[in-house]
N, C-alpha and C positions, 0 to 999 in steps of 0.2 A: 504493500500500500504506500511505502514510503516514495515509490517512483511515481504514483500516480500523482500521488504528494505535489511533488516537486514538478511534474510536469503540468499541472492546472495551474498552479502558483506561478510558474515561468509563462504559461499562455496567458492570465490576466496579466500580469507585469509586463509583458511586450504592448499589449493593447493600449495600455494607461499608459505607458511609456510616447506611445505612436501619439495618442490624444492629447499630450501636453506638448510634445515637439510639434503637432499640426495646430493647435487650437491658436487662434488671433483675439481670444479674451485677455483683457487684463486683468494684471495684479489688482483683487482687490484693498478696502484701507488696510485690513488686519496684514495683509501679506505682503502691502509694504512697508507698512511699520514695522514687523521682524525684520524683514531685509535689511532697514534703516537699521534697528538695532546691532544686525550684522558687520556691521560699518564698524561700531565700539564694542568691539567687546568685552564682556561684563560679566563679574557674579551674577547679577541680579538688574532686573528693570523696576518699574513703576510700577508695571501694574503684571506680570509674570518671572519667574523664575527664566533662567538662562538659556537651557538648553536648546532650543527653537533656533536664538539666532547663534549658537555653536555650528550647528547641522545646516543651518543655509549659509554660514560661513564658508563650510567645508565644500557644499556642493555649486558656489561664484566663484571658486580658483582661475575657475579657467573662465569667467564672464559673470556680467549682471542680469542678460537675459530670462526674461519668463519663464523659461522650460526649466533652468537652471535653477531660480528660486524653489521651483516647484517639485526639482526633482527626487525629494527626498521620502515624497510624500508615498508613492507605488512603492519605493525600497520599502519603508516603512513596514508598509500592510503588508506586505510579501514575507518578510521577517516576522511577524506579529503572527502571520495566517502556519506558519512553518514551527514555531514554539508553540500554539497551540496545539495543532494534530500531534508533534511528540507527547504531549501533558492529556493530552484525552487519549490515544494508544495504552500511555502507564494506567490509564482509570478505567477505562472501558477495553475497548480492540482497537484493531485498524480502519475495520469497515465505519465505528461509529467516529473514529480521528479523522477520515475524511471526510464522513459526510460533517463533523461539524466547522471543518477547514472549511467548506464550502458555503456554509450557513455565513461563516463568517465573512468571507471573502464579498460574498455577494447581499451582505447586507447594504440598503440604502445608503446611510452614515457612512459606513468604507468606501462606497462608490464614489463619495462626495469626497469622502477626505483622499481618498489618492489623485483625486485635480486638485487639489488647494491645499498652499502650505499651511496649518493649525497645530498649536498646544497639542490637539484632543491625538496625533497622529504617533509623535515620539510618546505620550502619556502610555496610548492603549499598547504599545510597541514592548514598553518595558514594561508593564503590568502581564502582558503574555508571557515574555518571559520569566518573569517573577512566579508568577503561577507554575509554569514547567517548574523553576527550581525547586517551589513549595512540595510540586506533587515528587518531586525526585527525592526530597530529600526524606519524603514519609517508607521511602523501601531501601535507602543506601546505607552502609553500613564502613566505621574507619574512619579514613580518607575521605571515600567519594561522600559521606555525608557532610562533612563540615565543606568540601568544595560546594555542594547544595546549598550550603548556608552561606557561601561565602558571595554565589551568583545569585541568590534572592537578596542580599542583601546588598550588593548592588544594580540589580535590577529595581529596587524599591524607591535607594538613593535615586537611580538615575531618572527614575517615572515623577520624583520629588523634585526635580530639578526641572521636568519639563511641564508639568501642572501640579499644584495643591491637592489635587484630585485624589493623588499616588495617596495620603492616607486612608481613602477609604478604604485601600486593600490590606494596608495595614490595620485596618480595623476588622477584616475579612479573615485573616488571619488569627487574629486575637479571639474573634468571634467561635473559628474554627477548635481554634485549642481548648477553648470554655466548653464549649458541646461534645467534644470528643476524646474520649479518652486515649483510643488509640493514637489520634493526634499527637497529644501529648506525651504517648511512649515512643516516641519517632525522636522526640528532641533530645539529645545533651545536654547539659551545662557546657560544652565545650561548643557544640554546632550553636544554640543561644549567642555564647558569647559572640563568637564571631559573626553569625549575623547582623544581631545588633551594634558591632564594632564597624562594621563595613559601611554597615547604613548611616552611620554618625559621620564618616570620614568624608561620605559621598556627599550629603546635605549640607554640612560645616561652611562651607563658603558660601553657600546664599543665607545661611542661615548670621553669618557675621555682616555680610552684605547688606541682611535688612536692621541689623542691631546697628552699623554704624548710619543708615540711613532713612531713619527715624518710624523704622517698622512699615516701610512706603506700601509693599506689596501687602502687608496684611491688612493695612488701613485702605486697600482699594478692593480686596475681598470684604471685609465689612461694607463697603459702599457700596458691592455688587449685593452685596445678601441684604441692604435694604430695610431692615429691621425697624416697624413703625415708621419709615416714608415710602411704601410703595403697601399698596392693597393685597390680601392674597384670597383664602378661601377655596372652599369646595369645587368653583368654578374654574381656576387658578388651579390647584388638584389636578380635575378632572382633565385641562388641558394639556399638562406634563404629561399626565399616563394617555392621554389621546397621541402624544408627540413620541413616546414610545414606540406605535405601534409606526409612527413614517421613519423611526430611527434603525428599530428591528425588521421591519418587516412586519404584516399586519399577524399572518398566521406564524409565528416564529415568536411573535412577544406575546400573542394568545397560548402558547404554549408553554412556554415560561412562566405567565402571572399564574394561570388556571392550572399548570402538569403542576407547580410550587404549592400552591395553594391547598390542590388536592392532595396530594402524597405525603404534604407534611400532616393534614388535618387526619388522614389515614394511618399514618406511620407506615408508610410503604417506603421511606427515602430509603436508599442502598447510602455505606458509608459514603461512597466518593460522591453520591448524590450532594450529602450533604456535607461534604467540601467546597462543591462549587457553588451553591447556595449560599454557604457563609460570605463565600469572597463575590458575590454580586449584590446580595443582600443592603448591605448598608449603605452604598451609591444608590439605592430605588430611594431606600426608605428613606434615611437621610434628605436628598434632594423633594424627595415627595413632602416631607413634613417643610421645609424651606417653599415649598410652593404653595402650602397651606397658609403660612405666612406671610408673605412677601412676592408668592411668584417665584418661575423656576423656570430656565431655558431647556429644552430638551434635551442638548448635548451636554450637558452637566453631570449625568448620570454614565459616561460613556467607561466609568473604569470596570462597568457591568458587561460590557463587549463579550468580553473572550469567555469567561465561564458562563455565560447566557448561551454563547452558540455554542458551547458542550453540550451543556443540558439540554436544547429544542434537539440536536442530533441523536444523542441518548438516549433521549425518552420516546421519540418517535418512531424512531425503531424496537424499542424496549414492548412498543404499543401496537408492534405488527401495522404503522404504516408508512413501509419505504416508498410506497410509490405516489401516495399525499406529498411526502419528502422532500420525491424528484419533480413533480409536479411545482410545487414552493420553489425549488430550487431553478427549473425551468423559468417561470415567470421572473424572479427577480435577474434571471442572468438576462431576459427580453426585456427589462426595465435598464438594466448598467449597458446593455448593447448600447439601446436608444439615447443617453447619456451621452453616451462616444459619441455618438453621431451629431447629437446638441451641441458639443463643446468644439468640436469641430469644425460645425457647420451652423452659426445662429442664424443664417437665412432662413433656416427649415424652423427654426424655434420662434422666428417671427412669425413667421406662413401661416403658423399654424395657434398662432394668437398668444403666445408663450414669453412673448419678447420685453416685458416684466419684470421676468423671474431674472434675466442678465445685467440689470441697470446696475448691478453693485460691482462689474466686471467691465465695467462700458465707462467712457469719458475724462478716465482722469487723466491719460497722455491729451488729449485735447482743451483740458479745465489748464491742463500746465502748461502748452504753449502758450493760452493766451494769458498768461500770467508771464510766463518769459517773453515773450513778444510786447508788455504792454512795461515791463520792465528795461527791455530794450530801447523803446522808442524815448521813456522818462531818461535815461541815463544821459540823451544826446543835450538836457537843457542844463544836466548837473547830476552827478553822480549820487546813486543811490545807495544807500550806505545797510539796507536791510531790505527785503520782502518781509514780510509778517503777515500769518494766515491765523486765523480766530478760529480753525476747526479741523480737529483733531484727525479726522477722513483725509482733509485737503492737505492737509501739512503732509502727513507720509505719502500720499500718488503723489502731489507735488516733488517728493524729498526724490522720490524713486524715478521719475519721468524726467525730472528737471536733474539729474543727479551730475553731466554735462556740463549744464550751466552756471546752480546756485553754489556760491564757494569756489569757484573756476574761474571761468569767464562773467563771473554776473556774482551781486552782492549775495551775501549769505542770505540764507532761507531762518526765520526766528518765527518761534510759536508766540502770538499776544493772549496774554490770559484774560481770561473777562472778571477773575478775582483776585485777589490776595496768596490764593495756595495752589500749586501745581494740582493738573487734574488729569494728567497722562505726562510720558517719560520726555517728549518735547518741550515740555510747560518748565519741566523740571531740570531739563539739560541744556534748551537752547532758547530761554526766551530773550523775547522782547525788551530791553532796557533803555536806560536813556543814554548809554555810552554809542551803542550801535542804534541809536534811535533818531539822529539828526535830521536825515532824508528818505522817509520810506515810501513803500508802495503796499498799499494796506488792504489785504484783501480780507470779506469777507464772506464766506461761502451763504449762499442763497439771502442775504442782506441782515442777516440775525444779531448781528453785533457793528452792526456800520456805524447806527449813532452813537454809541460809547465808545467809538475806537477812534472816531473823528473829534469825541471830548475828552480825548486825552493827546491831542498835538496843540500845539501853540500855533496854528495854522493848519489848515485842511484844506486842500484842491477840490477840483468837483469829482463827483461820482459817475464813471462810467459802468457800464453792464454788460458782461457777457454771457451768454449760454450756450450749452450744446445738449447734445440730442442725448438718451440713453435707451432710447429702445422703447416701442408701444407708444405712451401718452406721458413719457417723462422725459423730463430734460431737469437739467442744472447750471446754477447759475454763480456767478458772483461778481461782487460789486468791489471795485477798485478804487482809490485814492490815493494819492500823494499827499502824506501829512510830513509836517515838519517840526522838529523838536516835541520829541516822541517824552511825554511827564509819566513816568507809572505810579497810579495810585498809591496811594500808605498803605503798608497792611497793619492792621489793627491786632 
């Protein structure tokens, strides 16, 4: 099984590979602001842990181009989809290690993350691994157990380093050990040890990162959870576990809530059942009770990936239906086709009334010439000493499009805050001041901050207006000025 393995995984990785080197989408914000952060490399950012822009470092050696940024993403899930089937083989067989390779592979959320560089890609990459180590080291013995300990815990680290997320499986574990006794005769004191020594060693520099830099990332996780300023509730709920089902797959995460729900209320769970149970467990519930509260994004829940598509492979065959399975499995491979073909081809994603769902991927090399352009033409009355953009979208396609221009041939590119505290890692690294603030070109995306930014120069030019197209019934716009003698606010 292990060649069939390795040859479906090398067939989707060729295809994702073809679709990023043909596709003519751009980068969108989030993916150039990694890039941007790839630029400086860092312990730590603003608002994520490091690893993201390590990995697109690695993979623009040889250039900045889009397939480049992106290419890490297919590696990714190809590696992720390959450490699972070994970790479901040790718990089940071959037959259920591929088909849950496959579940996984051809989940929606995988499809998506192998076009786009994200967190959620290197996160799930090393939580699959993590889990292989976990399951490895419940039957090794010696040596190979503490090596088991020594690759979950850096698997852990490294999933810690590329999302927050990485504890939930440390809580999946924890979980596992509570419930299971045999779990718990697997371990040492010596495999302990060193797990937990490996994971301390992996984490330690973002963890100093954020100690010297005033807890940036965990005060922008507090901001993202929201707590008493955003609404939540049953309707709130009910939309995360509806965002489940476009995350898994509709019959894949019916199988999963209702095969969990029933087996545990039965006591039918087989042990390894309720291993991978433990380690998906607390990403649901965790994120679900955050939605009861506050709201919850669907992909928040993604460190539940990899042991979810064990157990819908498991159980369904467990349940005598492999050809429901292949059926499932048919459809969602006829959904990632038609992807390729979208991302390839958005004339056909327009044609056919879709051309919407690309506007996050559409305009911003366009938003940035005419920002390099209108900076070009201010520079011939007197040099401009700064561009400044008011939003956080426009700053990174700008930083990534213009990347040629601002700081080259054309003034530095500066984030203008609308307050007193940084509110993304641009706000924080490269703002607006009054040292580079003499002669700027003040842009601000769709006009949201024009008159505050105009009452903060000691002179302000007129306002001109650009926009471009993104596809369907949207376009984008922003509004430009030449302010002069750039005052920032007091912060109180």
């Amino acid at each position: 099984m292990w060649g069939w393995a390795v040859g479906s995984t090398l067939l989707l990785l060729i295809l994702r590979l073809a679709a990023i080197r043909l596709s003519p989408l751009q980068l969108y914000a989030d993916e150039a602001q990694y890039w941007l952060w790839s630029r400086q490399l860092d312990f730590g950012y603003f608002t994520k842990p490091p690893l993201i822009a390590w990995v697109i470092r690695a993979t623009t050696l040889g250039g900045d181009a889009e397939p480049l940024v992106r290419l890490s993403s297919p590696l990714l899930h190809a590696a992720a989809g390959l450490f699972l089937f070994r970790a479901a083989r040790r718990l089940y067989d071959g037959r259920a290690a591929l088909f849950a390779l496959l579940v996984y592979a051809l989940m929606p959320a995988v499809q998506l993350g192998s076009f786009v560089v994200s967190t959620d890609t290197p996160l799930v990459a090393c939580l699959a691994g993590a889990l292989w180590a976990y399951v490895a080291l419940q039957t090794s013995e010696g040596r190979g157990k503490l090596l088991a300990a020594a690759a979950l815990g850096l698997a852990l680290g490294l999933g810690f380093l590329a999302k927050y997320a990485a504890l939930y499986a440390v809580l999946g574990a924890l979980l596992h050990l509570a419930l299971s006794r045999s779990g718990r005769r697997a371990w040492t004191p010596a495999a302990a040890a060193v797990a937990v020594a490996v994971f301390t060693l992996a984490i330690a520099p973002n963890v100093i990162w954020n100690v010297t830099h005033n807890m940036a990332a965990v005060g922008h996780l507090a901001r993202e959870a929201a707590w008493g300023e955003r609404s939540g509730g049953l309707v709130r709920a009910a939309d995360f576990l509806g965002g489940q089902f476009g995350v898994f797959g509709p019959i894949p995460f019916a199988v999963l809530l209702g095969g969990g729900i029933w087996l545990a209320a039965r006591r039918k769970l087989e042990p390894q059942d309720g291993l991978l149970l433990a380690w998906a467990t607390p990403a649901l519930v965790i994120v679900l009770a955050q939605a009861l509260i506050a709201g919850a994004k669907a992909n928040w829940a993604a460190a539940a990936f990899a042991p979810g598509s064990i157990l819908v492979a498991a159980w369904m065959l467990r349940w005598g239906r492999p050809r429901l399975l292949i059926a499932v499995l048919a459809f969602q491979a006829a959904v990632a086709l038609a992807g390729l073909v979208g991302v390839t081809s958005p004339g056909i994603v327009e044609r056919v009334g879709l051309g919407s769902a690309l506007k996050g991927v559409r305009g911003g090399r366009e938003l940035t010439e005419l920002i390099v352009g209108r900076a070009r033409l201010e520079s011939f009355a007197a040099p401009i000493t700064a561009v400044a953009i008011d939003n956080r979208e426009l700053f990174n396609t700008a930083a990534y499009y213009g990347r040629d221009y601002f700081g080259k041939d054309g003034p530095p590119l500066k984030a203008w805050r609308p307050g007193p505290s940084p509110q993304y890692q641009a706000e924080l690294a490269t703002p607006l001041t009054a040292a580079n603030g003499q002669r700027v070109l003040a842009v601000s995306k769709d006009g949201v901050y024009v008159d505050a930014m105009r009452a903060q120069f000691r002179t302000a030019g007129p306002t001109d207006i650009g926009d471009v197209w993104l596809g369907g019934k949207h376009t984008s716009k922003v509004d430009m000025f030449v302010g002069e003698g750039f005052r920032p606010p007091i912060a109180r």
